[in-house]
C-alpha positions in Angstrom: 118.2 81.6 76.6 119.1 83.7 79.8 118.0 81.3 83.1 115.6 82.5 85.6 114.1 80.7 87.8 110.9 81.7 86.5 111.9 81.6 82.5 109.1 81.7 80.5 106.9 84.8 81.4 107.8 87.9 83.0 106.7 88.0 86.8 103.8 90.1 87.3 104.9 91.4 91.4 102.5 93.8 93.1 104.6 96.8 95.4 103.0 96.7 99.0 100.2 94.7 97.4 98.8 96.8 94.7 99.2 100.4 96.6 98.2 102.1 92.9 95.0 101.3 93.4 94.3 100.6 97.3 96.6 101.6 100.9 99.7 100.0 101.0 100.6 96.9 103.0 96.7 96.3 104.0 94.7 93.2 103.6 92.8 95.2 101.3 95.7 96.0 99.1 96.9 92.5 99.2 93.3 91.2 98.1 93.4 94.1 95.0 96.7 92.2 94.1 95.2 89.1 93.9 92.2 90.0 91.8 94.7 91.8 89.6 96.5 88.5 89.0 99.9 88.7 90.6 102.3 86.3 91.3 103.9 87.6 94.0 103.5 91.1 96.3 106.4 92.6 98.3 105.7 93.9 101.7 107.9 95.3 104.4 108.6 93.7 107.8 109.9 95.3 110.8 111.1 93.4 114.2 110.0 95.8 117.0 108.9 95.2 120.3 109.7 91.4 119.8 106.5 92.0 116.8 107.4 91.1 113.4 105.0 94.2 112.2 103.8 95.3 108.5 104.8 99.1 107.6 107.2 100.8 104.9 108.7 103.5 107.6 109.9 102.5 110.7 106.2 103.2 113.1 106.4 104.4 116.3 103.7 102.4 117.5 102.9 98.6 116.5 99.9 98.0 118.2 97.5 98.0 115.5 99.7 96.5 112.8 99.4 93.6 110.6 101.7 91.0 111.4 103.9 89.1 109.2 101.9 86.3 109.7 98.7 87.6 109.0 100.3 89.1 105.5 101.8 85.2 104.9 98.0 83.6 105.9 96.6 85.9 103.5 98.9 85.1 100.9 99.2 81.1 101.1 98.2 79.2 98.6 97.1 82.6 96.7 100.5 85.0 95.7 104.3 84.4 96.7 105.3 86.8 98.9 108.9 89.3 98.8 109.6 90.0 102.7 111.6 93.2 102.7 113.7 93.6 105.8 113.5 96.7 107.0 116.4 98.4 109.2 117.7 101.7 110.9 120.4 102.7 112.0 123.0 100.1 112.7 124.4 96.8 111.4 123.6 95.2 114.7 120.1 96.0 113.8 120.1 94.6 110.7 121.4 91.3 111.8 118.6 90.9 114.4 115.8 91.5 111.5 117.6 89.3 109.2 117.6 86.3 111.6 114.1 86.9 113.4 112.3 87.2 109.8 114.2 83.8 108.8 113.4 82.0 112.0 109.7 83.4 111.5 109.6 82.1 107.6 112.3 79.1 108.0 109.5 78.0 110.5 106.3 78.2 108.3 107.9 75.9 105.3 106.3 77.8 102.4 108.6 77.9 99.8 107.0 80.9 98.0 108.1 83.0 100.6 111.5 84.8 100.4 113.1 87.3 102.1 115.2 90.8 100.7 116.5 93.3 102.3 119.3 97.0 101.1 121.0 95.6 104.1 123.6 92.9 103.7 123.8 92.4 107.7 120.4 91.6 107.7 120.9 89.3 104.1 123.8 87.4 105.9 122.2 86.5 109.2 119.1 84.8 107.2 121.5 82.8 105.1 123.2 81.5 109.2 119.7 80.9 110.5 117.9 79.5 107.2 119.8 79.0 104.4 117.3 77.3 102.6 115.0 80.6 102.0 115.5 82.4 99.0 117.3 85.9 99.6 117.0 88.4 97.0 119.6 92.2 97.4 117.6 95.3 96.9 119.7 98.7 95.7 119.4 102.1 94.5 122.6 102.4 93.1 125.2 101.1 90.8 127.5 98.5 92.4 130.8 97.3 90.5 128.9 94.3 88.9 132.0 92.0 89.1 132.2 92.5 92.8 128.4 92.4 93.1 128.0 89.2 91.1 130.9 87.7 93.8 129.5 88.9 97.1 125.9 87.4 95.3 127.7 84.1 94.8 129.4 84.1 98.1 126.5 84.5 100.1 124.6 82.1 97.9 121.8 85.0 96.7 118.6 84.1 94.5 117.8 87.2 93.1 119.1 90.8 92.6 116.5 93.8 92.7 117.5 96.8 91.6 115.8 100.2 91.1 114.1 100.1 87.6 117.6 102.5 86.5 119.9 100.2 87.3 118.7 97.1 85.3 120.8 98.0 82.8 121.7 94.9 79.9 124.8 94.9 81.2 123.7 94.0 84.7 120.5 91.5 83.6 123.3 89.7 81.3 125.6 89.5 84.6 123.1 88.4 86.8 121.7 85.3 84.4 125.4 84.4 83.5 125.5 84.2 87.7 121.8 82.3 87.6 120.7 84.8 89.6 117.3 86.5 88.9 116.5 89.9 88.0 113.7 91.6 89.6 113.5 95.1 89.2 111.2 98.2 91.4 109.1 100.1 90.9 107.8 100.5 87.5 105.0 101.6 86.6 104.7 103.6 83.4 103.7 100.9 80.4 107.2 102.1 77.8 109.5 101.0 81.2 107.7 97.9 81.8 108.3 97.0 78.0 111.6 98.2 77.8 112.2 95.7 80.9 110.3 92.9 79.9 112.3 93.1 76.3 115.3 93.1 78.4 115.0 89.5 79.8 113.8 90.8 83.4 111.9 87.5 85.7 110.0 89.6 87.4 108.5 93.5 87.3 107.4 94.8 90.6 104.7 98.0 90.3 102.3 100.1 92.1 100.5 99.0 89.3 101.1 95.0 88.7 98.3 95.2 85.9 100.1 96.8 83.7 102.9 93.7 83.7 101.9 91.6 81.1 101.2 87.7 81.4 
């Protein structure tokens, strides 16, 4: 049997909370996430302003923003929780996410909370300041796996999440061999999340988590 972490259901992961059905990263789309049974939502963190702030595009004010905190409050005890590190520009940038988000989560001892981020900056400054949180690589694209599956080892990754057309067999197969997890986004037709779920996925994240079977 293919490891995962979590191998004996597929995880059912909720995208900005369940932003199908209510707007994304609020309270309230965090609470429809819940009623509709997920395990885990993914939310987007920005460090602005010396603010760890809630949003999927960089905002140009934080003022009336949730915080991270308020997101994790919600979500103890309830839902794990994906914290996607969110960057611009530069790898500098990057680096200073990756480390305040870990100091932020490193801090709050909940071990359903994990971080992930497109950025590897960002990736290898958590590992420095908390190497005990889960990270987890995000990408839209096609990496050479056998480099990939290295860099993953190297940098001591939990989980790969790529866009829904790049969990291919080839890459699931590569990722278990590696006991790393495969959590792909965002999918949300019913055929994909089968054809996923048949394919030995851990976890399905969708604007529409109750379509992922339990």
């Amino acid at each position: 049997m293919a490891w995962s972490r979590y191998a004996r259901r597929v995880r059912r992961i909720g995208h900005r909370g369940a932003r199908g059905h209510a707007p994304d990263n609020t309270i309230e789309s965090f609470q429809k996430a819940l009623d509709l049974g997920c395990d885990e939502v993914e939310t987007d963190v920005w460090s602005l302003e010396g603010r760890l702030v809630i949003a999927h595009d960089r905002p140009a004010n934080t003022a009336d923003l949730l915080s991270l905190d308020d997101v994790l409050d919600f979500c103890k005890g309830r839902m794990a929780v994906n914290v996607e590190m969110k960057c611009a520009e530069t790898d500098a940038f990057a680096r200073a996410t990756g480390e305040a988000v870990a100091r932020r989560v490193v801090a709050r001892r909940d071990g359903d909370v994990y971080v992930s981020s497109f950025w590897w900056p960002a990736l290898e400054a958590a590992a420095g300041i908390a190497p005990t949180v889960r990270r987890a690589y995000i990408f839209s694209s096609s990496p050479e796996r056998t480099s990939l599956m290295a860099a993953a080892k190297a940098i001591g990754l939990w989980a790969l999440h790529p866009n829904k057309t790049y969990a291919t067999p080839e890459l699931i197969g590569a990722a278990h061999d590696a006991r790393l997890a495969v959590q792909p986004w965002t999918v949300n037709e019913p055929e994909e999340i089968a054809r996923l779920a048949a394919l030995g996925v851990d976890g399905i994240c969708s604007d529409y988590p109750e379509r992922v079977p339990k």
